[in-house]
ZADO-1210 file (C-alpha; in nm, 4 decimals, padded with zeros to 6 digits):
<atoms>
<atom x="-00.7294" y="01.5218" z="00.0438" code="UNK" pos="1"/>
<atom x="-01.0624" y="01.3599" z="-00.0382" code="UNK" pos="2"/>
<atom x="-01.0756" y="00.9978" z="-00.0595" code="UNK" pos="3"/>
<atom x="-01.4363" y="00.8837" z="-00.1904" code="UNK" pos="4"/>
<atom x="-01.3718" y="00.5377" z="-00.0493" code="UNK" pos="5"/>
<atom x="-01.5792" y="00.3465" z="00.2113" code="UNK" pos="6"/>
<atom x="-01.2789" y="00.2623" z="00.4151" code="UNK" pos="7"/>
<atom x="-01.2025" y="00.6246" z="00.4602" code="UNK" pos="8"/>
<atom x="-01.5626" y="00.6976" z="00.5867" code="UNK" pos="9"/>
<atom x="-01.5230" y="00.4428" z="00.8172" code="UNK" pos="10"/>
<atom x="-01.1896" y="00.5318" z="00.9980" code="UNK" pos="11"/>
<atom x="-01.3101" y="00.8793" z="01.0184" code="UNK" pos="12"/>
<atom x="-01.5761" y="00.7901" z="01.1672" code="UNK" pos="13"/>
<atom x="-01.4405" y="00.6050" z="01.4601" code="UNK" pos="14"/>
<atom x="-01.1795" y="00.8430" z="01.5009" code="UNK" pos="15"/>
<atom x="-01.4628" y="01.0876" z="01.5548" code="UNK" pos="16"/>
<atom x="-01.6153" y="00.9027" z="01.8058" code="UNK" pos="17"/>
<atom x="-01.3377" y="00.8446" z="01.9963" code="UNK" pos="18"/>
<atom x="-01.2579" y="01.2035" z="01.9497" code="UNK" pos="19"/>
<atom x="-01.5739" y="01.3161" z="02.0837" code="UNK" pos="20"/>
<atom x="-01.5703" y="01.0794" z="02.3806" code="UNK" pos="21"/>
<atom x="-01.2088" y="01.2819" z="02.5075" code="UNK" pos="22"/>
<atom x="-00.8821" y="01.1930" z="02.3186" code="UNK" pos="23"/>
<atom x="-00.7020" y="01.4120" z="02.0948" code="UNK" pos="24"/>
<atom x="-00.5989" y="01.2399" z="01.7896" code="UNK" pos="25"/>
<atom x="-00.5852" y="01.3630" z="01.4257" code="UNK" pos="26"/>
<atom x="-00.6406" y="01.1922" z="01.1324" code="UNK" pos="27"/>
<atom x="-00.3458" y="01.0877" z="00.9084" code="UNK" pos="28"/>
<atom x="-00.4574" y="00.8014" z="00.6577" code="UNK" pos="29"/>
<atom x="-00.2436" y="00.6192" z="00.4305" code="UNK" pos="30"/>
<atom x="-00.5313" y="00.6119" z="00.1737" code="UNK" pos="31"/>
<atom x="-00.6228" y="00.2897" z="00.0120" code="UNK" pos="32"/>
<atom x="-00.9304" y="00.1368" z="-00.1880" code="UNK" pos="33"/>
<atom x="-00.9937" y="-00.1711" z="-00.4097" code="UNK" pos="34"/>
<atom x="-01.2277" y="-00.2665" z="-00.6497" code="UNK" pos="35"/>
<atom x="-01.3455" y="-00.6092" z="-00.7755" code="UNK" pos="36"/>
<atom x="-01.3665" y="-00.6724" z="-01.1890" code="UNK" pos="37"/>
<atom x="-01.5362" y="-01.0163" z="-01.2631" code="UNK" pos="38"/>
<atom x="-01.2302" y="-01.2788" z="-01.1496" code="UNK" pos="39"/>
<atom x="-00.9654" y="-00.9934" z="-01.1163" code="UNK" pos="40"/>
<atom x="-00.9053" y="-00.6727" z="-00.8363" code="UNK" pos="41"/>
<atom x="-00.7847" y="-00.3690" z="-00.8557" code="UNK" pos="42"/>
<atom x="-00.5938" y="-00.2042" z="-00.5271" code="UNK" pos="43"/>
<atom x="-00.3797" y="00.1014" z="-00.4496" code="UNK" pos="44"/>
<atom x="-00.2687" y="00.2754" z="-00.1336" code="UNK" pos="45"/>
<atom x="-00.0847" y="00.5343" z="-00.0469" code="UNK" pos="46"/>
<atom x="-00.0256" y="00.8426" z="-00.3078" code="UNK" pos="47"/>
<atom x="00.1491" y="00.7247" z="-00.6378" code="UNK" pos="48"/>
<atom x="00.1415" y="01.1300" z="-00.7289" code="UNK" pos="49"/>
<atom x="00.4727" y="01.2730" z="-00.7657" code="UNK" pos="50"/>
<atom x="00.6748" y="00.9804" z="-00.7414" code="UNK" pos="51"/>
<atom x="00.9890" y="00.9531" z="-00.9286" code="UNK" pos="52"/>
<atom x="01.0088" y="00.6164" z="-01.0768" code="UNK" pos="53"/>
<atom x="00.7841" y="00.3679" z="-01.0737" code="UNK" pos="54"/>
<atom x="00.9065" y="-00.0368" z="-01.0202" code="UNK" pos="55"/>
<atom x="00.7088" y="-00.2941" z="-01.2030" code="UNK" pos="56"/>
<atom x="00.6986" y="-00.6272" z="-01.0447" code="UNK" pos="57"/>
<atom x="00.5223" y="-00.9309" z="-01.2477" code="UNK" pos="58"/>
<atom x="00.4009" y="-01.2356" z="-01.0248" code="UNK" pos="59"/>
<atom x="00.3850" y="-01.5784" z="-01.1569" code="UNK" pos="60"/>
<atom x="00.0400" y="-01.5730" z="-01.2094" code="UNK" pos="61"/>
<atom x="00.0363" y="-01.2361" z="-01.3978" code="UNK" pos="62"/>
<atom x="-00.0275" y="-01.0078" z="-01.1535" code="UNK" pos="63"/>
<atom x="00.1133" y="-00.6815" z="-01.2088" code="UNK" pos="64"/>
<atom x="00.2158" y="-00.5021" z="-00.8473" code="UNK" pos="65"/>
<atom x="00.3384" y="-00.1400" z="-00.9100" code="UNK" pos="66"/>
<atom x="00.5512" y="00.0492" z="-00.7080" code="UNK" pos="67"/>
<atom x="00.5632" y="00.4451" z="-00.7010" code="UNK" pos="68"/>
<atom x="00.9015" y="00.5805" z="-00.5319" code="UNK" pos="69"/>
<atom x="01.0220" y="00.9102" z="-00.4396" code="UNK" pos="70"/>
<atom x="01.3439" y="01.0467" z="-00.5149" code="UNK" pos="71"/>
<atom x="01.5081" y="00.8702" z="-00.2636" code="UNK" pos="72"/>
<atom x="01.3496" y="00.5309" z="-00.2684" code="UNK" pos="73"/>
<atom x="01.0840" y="00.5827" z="-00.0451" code="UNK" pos="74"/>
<atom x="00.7637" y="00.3860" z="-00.1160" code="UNK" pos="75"/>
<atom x="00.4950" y="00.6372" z="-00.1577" code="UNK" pos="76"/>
<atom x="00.2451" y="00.4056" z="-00.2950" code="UNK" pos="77"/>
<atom x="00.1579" y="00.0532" z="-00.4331" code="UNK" pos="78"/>
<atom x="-00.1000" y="-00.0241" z="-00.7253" code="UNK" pos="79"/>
<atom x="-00.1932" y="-00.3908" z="-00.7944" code="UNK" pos="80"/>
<atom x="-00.3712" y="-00.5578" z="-01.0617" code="UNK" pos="81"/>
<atom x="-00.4655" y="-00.9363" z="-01.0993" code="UNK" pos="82"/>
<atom x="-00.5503" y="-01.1872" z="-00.9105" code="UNK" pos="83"/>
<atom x="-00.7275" y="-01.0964" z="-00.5677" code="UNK" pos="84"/>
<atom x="-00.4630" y="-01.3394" z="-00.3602" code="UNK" pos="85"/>
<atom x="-00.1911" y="-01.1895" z="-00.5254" code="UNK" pos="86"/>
<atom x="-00.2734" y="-00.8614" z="-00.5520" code="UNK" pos="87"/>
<atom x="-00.4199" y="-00.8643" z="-00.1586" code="UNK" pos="88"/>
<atom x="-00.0775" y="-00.9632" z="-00.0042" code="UNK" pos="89"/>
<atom x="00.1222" y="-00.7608" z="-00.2357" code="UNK" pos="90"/>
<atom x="-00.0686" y="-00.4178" z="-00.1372" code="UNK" pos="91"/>
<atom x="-00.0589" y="-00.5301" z="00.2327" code="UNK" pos="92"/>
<atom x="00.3483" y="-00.5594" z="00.2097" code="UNK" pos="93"/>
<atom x="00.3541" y="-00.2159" z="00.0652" code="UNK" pos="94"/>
<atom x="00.1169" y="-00.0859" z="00.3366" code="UNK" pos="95"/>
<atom x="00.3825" y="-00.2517" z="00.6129" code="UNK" pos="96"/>
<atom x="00.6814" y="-00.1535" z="00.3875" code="UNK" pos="97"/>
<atom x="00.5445" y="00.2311" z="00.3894" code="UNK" pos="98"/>
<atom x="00.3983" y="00.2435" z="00.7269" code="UNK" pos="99"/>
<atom x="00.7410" y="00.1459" z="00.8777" code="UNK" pos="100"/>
<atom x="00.9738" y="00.3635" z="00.6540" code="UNK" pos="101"/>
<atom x="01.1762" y="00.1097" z="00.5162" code="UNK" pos="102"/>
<atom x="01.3579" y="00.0855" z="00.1493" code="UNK" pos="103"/>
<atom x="01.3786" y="-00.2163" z="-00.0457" code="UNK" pos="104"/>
<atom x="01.5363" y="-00.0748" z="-00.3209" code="UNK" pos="105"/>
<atom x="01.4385" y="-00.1116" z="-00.7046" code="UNK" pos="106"/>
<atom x="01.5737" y="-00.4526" z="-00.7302" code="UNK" pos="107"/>
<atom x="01.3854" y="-00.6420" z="-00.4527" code="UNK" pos="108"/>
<atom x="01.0918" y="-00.4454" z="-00.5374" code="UNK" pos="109"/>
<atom x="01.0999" y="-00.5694" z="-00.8960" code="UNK" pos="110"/>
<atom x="01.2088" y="-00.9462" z="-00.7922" code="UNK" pos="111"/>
<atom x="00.8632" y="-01.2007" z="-00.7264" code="UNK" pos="112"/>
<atom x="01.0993" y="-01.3956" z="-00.6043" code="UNK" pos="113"/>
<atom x="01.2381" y="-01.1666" z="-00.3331" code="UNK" pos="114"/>
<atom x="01.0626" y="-01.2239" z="-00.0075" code="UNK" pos="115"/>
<atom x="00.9277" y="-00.8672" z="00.0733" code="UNK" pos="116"/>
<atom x="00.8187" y="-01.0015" z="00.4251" code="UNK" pos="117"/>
<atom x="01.1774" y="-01.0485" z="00.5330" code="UNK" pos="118"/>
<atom x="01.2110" y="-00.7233" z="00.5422" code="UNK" pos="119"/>
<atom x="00.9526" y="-00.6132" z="00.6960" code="UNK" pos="120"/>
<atom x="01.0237" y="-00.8518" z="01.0076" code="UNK" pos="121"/>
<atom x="01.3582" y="-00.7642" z="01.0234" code="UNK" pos="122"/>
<atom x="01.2347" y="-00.4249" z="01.0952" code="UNK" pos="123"/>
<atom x="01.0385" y="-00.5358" z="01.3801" code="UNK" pos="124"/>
<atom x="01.2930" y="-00.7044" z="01.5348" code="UNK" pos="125"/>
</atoms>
């Protein structure tokens, strides 16, 4: 896949060096970028193609975090736009919430007033 994003240039490149210096590890990203427009951001990560349904969730301040699950509820990615606070902790939960396999379900997803993190420590523990 190529990702035209600094942050991908940049993990590649350490996992190069480290490569090159004797271990044996391969690259598997969970894409992500951001950009900034005037007083709002834009961020996705992971791979919203070929999801199944996507889950809107509105935050208080207008922010618009979108969801993109496969067939069986599995977060593939996470698209934000609004405000950077907002938009910067919602992407982050979806990184977590993707990174360690776990479901929500439509309805939390959809919820601002659902505690994402919950989850995500409960998982941990």
């Amino acid at each position: 896949m190529r990702l035209e994003c600094w942050k991908n240039a940049e993990d590649q490149g350490t996992l190069a060096g480290r490569n090159m210096l004797g271990s044996d590890e391969a690259y598997v990203p969970l894409p992500w970028m951001w950009s900034d427009q005037f007083d709002r951001t834009m961020q996705i990560a992971g791979q919203a193609g070929g999801s199944a349904e996507d889950v809107r969730r509105r935050c208080p301040d207008g922010t618009l975090l979108i969801y993109h699950l496969d067939k069986d509820q599995m977060i593939l990615g996470i698209s934000g736009f609004g405000s950077i606070r907002e938009v910067s902790r919602g992407v982050r939960m979806g990184q977590l919430l993707m990174e360690r396999g776990i479901r929500p379900g439509r309805k939390a997803l959809a919820d601002p007033e659902f505690d994402l993190r919950s989850l995500a420590k409960a998982a941990v523990a």
